[in-house]
VOPAGU-2260 file (C-alpha; in pm, 1 decimal, decimal comma):
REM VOPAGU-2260
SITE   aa  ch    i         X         Y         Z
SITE  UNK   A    0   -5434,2    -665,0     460,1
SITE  UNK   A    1   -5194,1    -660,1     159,4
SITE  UNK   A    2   -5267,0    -522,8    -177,7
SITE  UNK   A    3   -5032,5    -558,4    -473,9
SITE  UNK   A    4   -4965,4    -266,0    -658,3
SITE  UNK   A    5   -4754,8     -72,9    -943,1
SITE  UNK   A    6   -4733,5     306,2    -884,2
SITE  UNK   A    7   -4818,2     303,1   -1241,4
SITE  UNK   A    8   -5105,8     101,1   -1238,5
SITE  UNK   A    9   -5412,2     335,0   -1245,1
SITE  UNK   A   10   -5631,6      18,6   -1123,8
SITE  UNK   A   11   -5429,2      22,2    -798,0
SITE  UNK   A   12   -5466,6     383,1    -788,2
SITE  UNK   A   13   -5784,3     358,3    -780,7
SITE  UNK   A   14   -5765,0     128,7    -483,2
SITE  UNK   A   15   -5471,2     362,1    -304,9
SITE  UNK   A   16   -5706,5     647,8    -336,8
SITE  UNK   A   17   -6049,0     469,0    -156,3
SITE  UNK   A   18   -5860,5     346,9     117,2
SITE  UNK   A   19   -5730,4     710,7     177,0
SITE  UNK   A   20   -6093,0     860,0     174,3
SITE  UNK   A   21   -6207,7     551,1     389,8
SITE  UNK   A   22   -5940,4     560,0     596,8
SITE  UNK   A   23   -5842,9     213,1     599,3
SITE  UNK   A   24   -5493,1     335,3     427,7
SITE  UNK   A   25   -5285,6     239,6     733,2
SITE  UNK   A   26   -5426,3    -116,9     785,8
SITE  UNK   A   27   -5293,9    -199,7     421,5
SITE  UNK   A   28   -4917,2    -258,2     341,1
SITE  UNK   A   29   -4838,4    -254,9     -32,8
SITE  UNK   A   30   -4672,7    -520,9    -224,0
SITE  UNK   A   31   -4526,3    -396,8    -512,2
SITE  UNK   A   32   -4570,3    -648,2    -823,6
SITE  UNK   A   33   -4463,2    -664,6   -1164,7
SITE  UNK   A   34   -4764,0    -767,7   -1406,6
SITE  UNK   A   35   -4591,3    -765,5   -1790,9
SITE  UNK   A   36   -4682,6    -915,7   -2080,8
SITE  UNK   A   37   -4562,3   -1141,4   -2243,6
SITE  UNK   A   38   -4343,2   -1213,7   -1903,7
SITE  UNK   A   39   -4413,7   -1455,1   -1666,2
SITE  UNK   A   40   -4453,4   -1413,3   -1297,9
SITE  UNK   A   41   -4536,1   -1754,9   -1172,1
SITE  UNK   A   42   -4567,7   -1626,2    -795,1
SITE  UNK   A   43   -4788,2   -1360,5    -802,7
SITE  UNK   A   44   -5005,7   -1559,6   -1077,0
SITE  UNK   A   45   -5055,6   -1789,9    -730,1
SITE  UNK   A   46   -5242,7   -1541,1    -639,1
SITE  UNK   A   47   -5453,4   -1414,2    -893,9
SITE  UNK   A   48   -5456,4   -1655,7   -1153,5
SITE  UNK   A   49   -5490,9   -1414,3   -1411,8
SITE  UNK   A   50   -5219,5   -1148,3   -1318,3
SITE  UNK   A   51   -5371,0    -879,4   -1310,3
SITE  UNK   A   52   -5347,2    -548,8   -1095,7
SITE  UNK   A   53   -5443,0    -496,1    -768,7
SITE  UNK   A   54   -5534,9    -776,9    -566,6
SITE  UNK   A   55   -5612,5    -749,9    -202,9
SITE  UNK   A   56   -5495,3   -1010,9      28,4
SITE  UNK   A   57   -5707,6   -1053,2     321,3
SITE  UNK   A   58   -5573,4   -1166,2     725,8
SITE  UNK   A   59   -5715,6   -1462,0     659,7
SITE  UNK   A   60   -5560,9   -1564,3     353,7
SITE  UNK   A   61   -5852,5   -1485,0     141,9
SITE  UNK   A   62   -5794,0   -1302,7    -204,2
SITE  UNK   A   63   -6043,0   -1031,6    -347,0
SITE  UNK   A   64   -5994,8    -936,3    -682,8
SITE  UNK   A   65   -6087,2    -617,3    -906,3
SITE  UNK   A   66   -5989,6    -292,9    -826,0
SITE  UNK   A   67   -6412,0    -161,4    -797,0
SITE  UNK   A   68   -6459,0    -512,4    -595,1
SITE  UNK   A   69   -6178,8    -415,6    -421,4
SITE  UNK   A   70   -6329,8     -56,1    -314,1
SITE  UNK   A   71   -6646,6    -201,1    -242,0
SITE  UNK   A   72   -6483,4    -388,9       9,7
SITE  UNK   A   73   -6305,1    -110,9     151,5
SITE  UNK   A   74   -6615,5     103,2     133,3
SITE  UNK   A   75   -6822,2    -174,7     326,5
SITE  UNK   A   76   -6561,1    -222,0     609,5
SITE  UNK   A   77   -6548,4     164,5     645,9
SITE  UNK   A   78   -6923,9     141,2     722,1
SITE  UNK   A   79   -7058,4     160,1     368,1
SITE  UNK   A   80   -7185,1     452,0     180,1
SITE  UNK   A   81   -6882,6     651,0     166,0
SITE  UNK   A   82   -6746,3     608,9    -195,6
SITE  UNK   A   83   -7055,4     358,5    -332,5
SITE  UNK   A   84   -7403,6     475,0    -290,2
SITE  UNK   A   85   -7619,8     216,2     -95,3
SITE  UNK   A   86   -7957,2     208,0    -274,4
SITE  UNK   A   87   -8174,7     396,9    -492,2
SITE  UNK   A   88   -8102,2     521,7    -835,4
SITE  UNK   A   89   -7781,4     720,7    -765,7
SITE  UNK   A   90   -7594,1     369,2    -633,4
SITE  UNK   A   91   -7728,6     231,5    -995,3
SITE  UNK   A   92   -7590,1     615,4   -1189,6
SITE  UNK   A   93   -7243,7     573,1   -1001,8
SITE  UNK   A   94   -7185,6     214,3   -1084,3
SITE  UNK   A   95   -7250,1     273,7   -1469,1
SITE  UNK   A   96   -7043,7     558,7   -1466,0
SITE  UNK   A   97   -6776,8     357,4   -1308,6
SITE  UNK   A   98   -6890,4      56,1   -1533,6
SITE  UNK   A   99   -6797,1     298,5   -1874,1
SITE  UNK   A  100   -6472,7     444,4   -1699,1
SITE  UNK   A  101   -6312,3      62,6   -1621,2
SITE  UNK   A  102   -6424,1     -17,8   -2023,5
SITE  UNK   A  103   -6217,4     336,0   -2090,0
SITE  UNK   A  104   -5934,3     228,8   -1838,0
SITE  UNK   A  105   -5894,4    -136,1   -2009,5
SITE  UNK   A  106   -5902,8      57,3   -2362,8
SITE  UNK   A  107   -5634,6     251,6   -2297,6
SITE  UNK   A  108   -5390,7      22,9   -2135,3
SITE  UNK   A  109   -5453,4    -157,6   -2431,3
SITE  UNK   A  110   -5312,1      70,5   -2621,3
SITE  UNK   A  111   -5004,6     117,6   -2440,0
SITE  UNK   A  112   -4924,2    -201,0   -2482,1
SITE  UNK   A  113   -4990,5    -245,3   -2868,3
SITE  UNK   A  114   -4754,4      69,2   -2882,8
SITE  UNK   A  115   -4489,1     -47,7   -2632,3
SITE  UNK   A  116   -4498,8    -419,7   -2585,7
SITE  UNK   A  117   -4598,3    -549,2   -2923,9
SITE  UNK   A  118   -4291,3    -636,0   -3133,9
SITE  UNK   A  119   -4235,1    -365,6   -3402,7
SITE  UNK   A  120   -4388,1    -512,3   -3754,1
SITE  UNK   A  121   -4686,7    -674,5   -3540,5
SITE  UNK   A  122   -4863,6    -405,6   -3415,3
SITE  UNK   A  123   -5224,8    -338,1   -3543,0
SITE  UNK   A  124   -5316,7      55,2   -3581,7
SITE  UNK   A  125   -5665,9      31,8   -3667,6
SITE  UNK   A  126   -5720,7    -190,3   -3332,4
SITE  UNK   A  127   -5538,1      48,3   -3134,8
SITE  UNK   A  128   -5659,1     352,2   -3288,9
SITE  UNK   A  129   -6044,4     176,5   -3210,4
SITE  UNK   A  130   -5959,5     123,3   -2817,1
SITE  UNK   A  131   -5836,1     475,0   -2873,5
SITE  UNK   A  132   -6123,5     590,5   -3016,5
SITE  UNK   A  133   -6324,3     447,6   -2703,0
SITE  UNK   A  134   -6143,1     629,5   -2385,9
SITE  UNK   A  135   -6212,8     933,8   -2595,8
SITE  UNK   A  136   -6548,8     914,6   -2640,8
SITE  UNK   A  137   -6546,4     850,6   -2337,2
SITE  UNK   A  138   -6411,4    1144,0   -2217,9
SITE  UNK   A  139   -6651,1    1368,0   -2445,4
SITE  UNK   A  140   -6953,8    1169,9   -2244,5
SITE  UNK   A  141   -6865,7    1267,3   -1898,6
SITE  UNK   A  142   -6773,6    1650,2   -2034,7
SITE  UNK   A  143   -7163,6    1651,5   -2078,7
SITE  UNK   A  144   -7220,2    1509,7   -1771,6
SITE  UNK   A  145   -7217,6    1816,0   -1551,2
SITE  UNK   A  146   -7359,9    1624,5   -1272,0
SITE  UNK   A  147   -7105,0    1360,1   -1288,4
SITE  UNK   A  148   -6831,5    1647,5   -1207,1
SITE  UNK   A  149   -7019,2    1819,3    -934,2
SITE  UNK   A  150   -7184,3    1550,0    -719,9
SITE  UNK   A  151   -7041,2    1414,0    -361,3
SITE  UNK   A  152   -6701,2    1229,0    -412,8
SITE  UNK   A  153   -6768,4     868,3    -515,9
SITE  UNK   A  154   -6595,3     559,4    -715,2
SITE  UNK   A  155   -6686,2     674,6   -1040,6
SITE  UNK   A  156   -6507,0     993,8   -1004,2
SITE  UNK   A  157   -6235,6     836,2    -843,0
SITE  UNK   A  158   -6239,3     619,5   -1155,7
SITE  UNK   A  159   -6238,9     946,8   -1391,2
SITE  UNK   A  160   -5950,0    1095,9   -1201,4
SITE  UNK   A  161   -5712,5     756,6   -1295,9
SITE  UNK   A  162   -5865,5     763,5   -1663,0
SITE  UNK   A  163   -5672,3    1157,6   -1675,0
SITE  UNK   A  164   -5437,5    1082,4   -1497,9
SITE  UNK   A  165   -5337,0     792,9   -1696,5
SITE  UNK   A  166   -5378,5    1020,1   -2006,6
SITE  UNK   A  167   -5070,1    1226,4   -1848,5
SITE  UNK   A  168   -4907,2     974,3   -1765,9
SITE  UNK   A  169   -4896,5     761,8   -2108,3
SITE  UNK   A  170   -5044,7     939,1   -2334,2
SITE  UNK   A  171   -4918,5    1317,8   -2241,2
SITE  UNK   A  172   -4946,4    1471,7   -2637,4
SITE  UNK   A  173   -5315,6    1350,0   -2653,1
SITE  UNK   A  174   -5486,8    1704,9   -2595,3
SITE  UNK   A  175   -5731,8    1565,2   -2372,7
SITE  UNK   A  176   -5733,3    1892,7   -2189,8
SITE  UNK   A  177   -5804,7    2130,5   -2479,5
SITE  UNK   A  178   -6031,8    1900,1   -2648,4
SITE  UNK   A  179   -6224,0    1873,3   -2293,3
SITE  UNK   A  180   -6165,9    2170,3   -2061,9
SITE  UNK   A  181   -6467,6    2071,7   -1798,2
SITE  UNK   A  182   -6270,1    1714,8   -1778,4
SITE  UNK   A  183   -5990,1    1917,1   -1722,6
SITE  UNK   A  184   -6129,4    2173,4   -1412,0
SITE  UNK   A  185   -6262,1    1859,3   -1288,1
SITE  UNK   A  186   -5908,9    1746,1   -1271,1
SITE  UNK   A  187   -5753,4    1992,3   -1131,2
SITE  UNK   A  188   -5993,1    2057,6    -822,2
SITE  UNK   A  189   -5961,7    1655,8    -775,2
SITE  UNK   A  190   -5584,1    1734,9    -730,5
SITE  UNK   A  191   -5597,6    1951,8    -455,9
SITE  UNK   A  192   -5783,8    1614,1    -245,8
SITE  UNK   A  193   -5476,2    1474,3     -85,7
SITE  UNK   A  194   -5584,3    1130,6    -162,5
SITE  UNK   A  195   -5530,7    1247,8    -545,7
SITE  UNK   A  196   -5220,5    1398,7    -513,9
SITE  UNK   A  197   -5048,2    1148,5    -329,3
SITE  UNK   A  198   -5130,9     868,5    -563,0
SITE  UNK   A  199   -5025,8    1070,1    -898,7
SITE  UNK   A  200   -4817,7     827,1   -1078,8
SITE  UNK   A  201   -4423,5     863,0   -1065,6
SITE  UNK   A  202   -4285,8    1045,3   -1390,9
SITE  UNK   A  203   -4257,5     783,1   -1640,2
């Protein structure tokens, strides 16, 4: 299997970090790809039409998209049940936790690129400061959600770990840690899980 990847995408770190804790890591080699807007990249929109980060290119040529499709596939080869519960209402609690953290994820790259990309004099603060406005609400939902922090290692968390991580990495003034200091214990007993570490995005 292939899967395309940035070391800066916290999509594909998502990925990176599943196949670690399903141990699948070392039947995957990595294709590094460069997804920018506003630039083309006609061969890697071949295959995923809409150029987005990761993609995971099956043996048989096959092409599975979305990084949470993505780890359910990982999860399912490894025997299922390791990162995705399998039935009853925790499986439905982890995949609307997840469900809220990709809606934070998108929100913040968002941002990123209204405040990097965008051409000076075209930017819109009051969208960006909205998309804003969701990761952190976000993050004040899952600081309530003691549960959330404390239960067996699964995709949501996973999930949470890339939404702080990305924080660091993009958005280090924020305050994310003062404003939420459970988020931020969370995050630092996630880091000592080699899976976690390893897959910390470069400096930027």
């Amino acid at each position: 299997m292939k899967l395309s990847f940035s070391p800066a995408s916290p999509f594909a770190r998502k990925v990176r970090i599943a196949a670690i804790e399903t141990g699948l890591i070392d039947k995957i080699e990595f294709m590094p790809a460069a997804v920018v807007p506003g630039q083309a990249n006609d061969e890697y929109q071949k295959i995923y039409p809409l150029k987005k980060l990761p993609a995971l290119i099956l043996d048989n040529g096959e092409v599975i998209v979305d990084s949470y499709v993505i780890v359910e596939y990982l999860d399912e080869l490894a025997g299922g049940g390791k990162l995705i519960p399998t039935s009853g209402p925790t499986r439905w609690k982890v995949k609307s936790d997840h469900s809220l953290i990709q809606g934070m994820l998108d929100s913040m790259l968002l941002c990123r690129y209204e405040k990097m990309v965008r051409p000076a004099g075209l930017q819109w603060q009051a969208w960006s400061d909205d998309h804003w406005n969701r990761a952190w609400s976000g993050m004040a939902h899952f600081e309530k959600q003691p549960d959330m922090l404390s239960r067996p290692f699964d995709i949501s968390q996973i999930g949470l770990v890339c939404v702080l991580g990305y924080a660091d990495f993009r958005f280090a003034d924020c305050g994310w840690r003062k404003a939420y200091p459970k988020l931020d214990a969370f995050h630092q007993k996630m880091l000592e899980r080699p899976s976690v570490k390893i897959s910390v995005p470069p400096p930027a």
